[in-house]
N, C-alpha and C positions, 0 to 999 in steps of 0.2 A: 275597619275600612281605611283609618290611617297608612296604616301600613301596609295595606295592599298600594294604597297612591305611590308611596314613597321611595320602595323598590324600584319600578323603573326609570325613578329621576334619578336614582344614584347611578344605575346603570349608564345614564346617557354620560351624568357628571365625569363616571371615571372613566368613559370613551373619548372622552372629551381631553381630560388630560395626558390618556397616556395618547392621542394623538397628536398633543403638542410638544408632548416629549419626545417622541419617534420621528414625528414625521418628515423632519431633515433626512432621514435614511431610507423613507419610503424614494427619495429622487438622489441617491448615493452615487457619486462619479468614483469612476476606478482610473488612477492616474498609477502608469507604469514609468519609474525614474534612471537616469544614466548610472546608477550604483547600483541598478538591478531591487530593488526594493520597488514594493506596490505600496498604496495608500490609497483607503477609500472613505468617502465621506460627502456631505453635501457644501456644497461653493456658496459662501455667503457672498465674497467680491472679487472684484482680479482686478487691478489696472496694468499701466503695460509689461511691467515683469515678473509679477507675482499672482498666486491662488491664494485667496484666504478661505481656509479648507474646515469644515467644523467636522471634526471625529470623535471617535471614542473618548478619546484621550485629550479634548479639549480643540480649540481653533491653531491652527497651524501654518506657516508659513509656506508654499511650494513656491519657488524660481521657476519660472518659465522654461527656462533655457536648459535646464534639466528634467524636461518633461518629456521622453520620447513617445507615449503612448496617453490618450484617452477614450477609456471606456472600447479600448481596442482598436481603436484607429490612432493609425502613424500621425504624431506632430509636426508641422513642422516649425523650424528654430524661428523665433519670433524675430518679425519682416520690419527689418529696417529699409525703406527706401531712398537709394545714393541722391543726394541733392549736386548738384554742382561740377567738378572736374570728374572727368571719367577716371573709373578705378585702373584701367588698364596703364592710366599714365603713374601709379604710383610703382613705389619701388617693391618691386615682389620678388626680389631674385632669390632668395631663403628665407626659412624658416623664423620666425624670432625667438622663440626657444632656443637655449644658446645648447650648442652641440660641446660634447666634449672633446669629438676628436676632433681636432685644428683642421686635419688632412679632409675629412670631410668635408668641414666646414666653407671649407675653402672651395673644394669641388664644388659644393651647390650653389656657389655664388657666380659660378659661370653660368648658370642657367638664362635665358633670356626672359620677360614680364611676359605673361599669359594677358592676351589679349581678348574681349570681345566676350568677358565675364557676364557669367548670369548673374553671379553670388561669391562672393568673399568669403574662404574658409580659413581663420587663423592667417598663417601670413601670403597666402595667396588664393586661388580658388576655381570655382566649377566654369568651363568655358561652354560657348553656346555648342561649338562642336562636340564635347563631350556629350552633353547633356541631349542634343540629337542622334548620336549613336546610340546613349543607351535607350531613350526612347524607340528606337530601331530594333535594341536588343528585348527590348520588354513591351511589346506591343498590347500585352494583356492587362497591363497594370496602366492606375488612373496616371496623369500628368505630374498629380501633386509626392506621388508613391515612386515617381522615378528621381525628381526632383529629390527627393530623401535620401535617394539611393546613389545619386550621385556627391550628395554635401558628404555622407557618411566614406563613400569613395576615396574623397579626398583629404580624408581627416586619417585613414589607413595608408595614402599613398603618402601624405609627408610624414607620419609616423618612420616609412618604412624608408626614405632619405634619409631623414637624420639618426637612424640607428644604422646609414652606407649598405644597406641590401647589398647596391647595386656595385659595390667593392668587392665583398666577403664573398659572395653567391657566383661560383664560376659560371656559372652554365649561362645566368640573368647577366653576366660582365658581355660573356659573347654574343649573348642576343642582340645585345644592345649596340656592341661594336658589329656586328653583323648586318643590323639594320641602320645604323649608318653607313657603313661602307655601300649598302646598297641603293642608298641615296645620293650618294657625293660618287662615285664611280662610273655608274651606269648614266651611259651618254647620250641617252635620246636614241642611239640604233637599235633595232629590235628586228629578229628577221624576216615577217611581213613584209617588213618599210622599204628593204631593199631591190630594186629592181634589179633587172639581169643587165644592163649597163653597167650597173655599178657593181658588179660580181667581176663581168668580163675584163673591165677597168684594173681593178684591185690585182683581179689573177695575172695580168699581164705586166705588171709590177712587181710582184710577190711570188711569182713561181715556183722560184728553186726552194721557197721557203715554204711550197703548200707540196705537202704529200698526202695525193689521195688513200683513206684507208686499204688497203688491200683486204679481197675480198678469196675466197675457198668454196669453189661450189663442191659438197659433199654426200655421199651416203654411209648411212652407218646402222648397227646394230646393237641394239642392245642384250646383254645374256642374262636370266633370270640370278636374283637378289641372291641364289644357295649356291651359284655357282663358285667351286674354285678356285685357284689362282693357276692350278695347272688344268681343268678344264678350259680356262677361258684361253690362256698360252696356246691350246691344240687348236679352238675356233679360230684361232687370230691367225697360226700358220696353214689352217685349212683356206682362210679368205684370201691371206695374199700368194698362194700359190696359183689360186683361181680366181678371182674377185668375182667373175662370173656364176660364181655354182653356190654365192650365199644369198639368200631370199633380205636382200639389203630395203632398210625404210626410206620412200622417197626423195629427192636431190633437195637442199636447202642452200644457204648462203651462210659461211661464217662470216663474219665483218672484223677484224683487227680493231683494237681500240674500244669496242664496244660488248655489248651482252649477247648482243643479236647472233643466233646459233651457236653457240659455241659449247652447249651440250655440258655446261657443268664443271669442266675440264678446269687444271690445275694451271697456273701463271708457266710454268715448267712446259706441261704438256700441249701449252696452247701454241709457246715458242717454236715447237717441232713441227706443230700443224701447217703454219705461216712457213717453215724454212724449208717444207719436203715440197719434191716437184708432183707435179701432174701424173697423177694413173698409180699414189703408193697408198699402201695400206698401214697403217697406223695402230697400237694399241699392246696387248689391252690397259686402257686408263681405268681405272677405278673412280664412280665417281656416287654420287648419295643414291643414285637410284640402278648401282652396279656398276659391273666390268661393260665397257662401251668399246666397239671398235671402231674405226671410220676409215673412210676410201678416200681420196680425194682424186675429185673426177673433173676438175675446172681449177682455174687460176685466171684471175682478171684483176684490173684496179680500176676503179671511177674514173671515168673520161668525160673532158672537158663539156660541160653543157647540162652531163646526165644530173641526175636528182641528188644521189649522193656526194659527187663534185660540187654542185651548187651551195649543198650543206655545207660542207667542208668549209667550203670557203667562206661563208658568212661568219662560222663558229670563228674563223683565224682573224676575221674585220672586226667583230666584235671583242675576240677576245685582246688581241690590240691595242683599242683602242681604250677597251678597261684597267692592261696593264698600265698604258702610260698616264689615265687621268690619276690610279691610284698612288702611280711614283711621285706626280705635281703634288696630290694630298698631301703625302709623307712628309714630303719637301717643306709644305705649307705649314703645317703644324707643326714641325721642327722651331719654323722662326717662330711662331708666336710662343710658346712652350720647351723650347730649349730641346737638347739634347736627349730625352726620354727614349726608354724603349717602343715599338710600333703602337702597343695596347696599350698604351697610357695615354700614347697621344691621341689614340683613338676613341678613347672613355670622355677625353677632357672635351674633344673636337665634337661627341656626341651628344653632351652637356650643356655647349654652346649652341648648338641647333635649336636644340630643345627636342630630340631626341626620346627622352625619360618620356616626356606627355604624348609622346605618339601614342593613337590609340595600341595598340597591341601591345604594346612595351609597355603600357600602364600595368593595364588587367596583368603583364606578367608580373611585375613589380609587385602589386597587392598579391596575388594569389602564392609567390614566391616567400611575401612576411607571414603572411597566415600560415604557410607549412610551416615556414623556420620556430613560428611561436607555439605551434601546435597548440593552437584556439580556433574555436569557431569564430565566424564573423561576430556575433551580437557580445558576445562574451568579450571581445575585443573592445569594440565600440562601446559598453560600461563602461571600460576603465579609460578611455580619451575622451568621449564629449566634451565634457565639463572644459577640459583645458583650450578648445577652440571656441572663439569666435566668430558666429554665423552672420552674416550679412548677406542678405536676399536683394537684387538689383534689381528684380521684376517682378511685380505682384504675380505674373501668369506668365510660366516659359510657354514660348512659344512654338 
C-alpha cells in the first residue's frame, strides 16, 4: 500500500521541478537585433537601455537600441523626450561621421537645418513634413510603423550623402539640378493666369519676334507595308498627275514645330512639306508604318486672336521670362561660388535650398543608394542602426 501512495507524490514532485526549471520558456520573448541575429528567452528586467534576457546559455545582456524587432513587432528606438531649446535651432548641416572626401564634405555643409523635427537621426533628422507624406504614402500601416519607416529613411538618406550619391550618380546630379532650376526659374506665369490683355499687350510689343507656327492642311495615302520602292514611285506619279483620281484619307492639319500631323515624316522630309506650295503632291516618304504619300491642299498660319496664336504667344511670355530669371541665377551663383561651370553651381545652389530633402528627390536619393549597393532594404539597415542615434521628439506623431 506504500508504494502505491508514493508514486503519485513523485509524480507531482518531478512536475513540479521540471516546472521550475522550464517555465521561463513556457513565456519566451523572441527579440530580432540590428546585426540580423534573433535571441529568445524570458525578460527577467529592463530598465531604460537594457533586456536582461535569461536563455539557454545563461542571462544576457540586450541594448535597447539594437533591438528592431519583438516577438514580431517593429521596435521603436528608445524615446527620449527634447526638454528645452528646440532641435531645429541646433546645427545640423552635416553629418558627424567624418567623410573622407573633403569635396564632399564640404558640399553638405551647404545644406540648410531641417526644421519642425519629429526626431533626431544621428546628425539630423525626420521632419513633420516628411513624416506626413509618408503617412500619406502608407495609409495601411499603424502611426507607430511609419514612424519606423521614416527614422530607418533617414539613416539610408545620410548614409547615401556621405558616400556623394548625389555627385557620382549622373542621372540623381540632374534630377536634382533639374528640380531646382524648376523652383528658382519658373516665375509665377502659367497659361491659365494669363488673360487675353495681356496676350494682345505682349503681341503688340513682341511681333516681329513671334512667328505663328505655320500650318499644312493635307491629304495623304498610305501604301500597304510589302509595297516597293518602285511600286510606291508609280502611285506617287499616278497622284500627282491627277490628285483627283486617288481615293486620298481625309484633310488634317500639319503644325510646324510640333507632332501634330505630321504622319511620322523625317526632319528632311518635313522641311519640303512646309517649303512646297498649295495643290503639290509630295512623296513617296518611307516611314514605320510604310511608303506615305501626301497632297497638300491648304497653307495658312495662326492669326491674331485665334487658339493657336494665343498659344504661341503665351509659350514666347513664358519662355522669356524663364530665360532671363535663369541668366539672373547663373549670375547669382557665380558671385557667391566663383567662377564654376553651370552644373556645379547648380548642385551647390540646390544644396543651399535644401533641395536633396525635397520630397521626391529623397525617395530618389535612397532608392538610387540601394541600386548602387545592390542590397535590399533591411539587409542595409543591419549594418547602419547601431551607428545612429535615435531621438524621438514626440511621444505620438501626429
Amino acid at each position: 500500500m506504500m508504494t502505491i501512495a508514493v508514486l503519485p507524490t513523485l509524480r507531482v514532485l518531478m512536475s513540479l521541478v521540471l516546472f521550475y526549471l522550464f517555465s521561463p520558456y513556457l513565456y519566451a520573448d523572441t527579440f530580432e537585433l540590428s546585426n540580423g541575429k534573433t535571441l529568445e528567452g524570458a525578460v527577467l528586467d529592463e530598465d531604460s537601455t537594457s533586456y536582461y534576457l535569461e536563455t539557454t546559455r545563461g542571462i544576457e545582456n540586450i541594448i535597447k537600441q539594437k533591438v528592431i524587432k519583438r516577438n514580431g513587432q517593429t521596435v521603436l528606438p528608445q524615446v527620449i523626450i527634447s526638454q528645452g531649446n528646440p532641435v531645429e535651432n541646433r546645427a545640423l548641416e552635416s553629418p558627424t561621421v567624418t567623410v573622407l572626401d573633403t569635396n564632399i564634405q564640404n558640399l553638405l555643409k551647404l545644406q540648410p537645418k531641417v526644421k519642425n523635427l519629429v526626431a533626431v537621426v544621428g546628425a539630423c533628422g525626420v521632419s513633420q513634413e516628411r513624416y506626413d507624406y509618408l503617412k500619406n504614402q502608407h495609409r495601411a500601416n499603424s502611426a507607430d510603423e511609419v514612424f519606423q519607416y521614416a527614422i530607418e529613411d533617414e539613416m539610408i538618406f545620410q548614409e547615401a550623402l556621405k558616400a556623394g550619391i548625389f555627385v557620382r550618380n549622373k542621372t540623381l546630379k540632374e534630377k536634382i539640378i533639374d528640380e531646382y532650376k524648376a523652383e528658382k526659374t519658373l516665375t509665377g506665369i502659367h497659361p491659365q493666369w494669363i488673360d487675353q490683355s495681356e496676350i494682345d499687350s505682349y503681341y503688340a510689343e513682341n511681333s516681329n519676334q513671334i512667328q505663328s507656327p505655320e500650318q499644312r492642311e493635307i491629304k495623304y495615302i498610305y501604301l500597304p507595308p510589302s509595297t516597293t520602292q518602285k511600286d510606291a514611285t508609280e502611285q506617287y506619279l499616278k497622284a500627282k498627275n491627277n490628285p483627283d483620281s486617288v481615293n486620298w484619307l481625309s484633310a488634317r492639319s500639319a503644325k510646324k514645330g510640333t507632332a501634330d500631323g505630321l504622319l511620322g515624316l523625317s526632319e528632311e522630309n518635313l522641311e519640303k512639306l512646309f517649303q512646297t506650295q498649295k495643290g503639290n503632291v509630295l512623296g513617296p516618304y518611307s516611314t514605320q508604318l510604310g511608303y506615305v504619300i501626301v497632297w497638300v491642299v491648304g497653307k495658312q498660319t495662326a492669326k491674331p486672336g485665334s487658339g493657336d496664336h494665343n498659344l504661341r504667344v503665351k509659350q514666347e511670355m513664358i519662355g522669356n521670362q524663364k530665360t532671363q530669371s535663369y541668366e539672373g541665377l547663373i549670375s547669382t551663383l557665380k558671385k557667391q561660388f566663383g567662377n564654376l561651370g553651370e552644373d556645379d553651381l547648380l548642385l551647390r545652389g540646390a544644396l543651399r535650398e535644401g533641395i536633396l530633402r525635397s520630397l521626391f528627390v529623397y525617395d530618389a536619393i535612397i532608392n538610387s543608394y540601394l541600386t548602387e549597393k545592390k542590397q535590399q532594404r533591411d539587409k542595409l539597415l543591419s549594418g547602419i542602426r547601431g551607428q545612429y542615434e535615435v531621438k524621438i521628439l514626440k511621444k505620438v506623431p501626429i
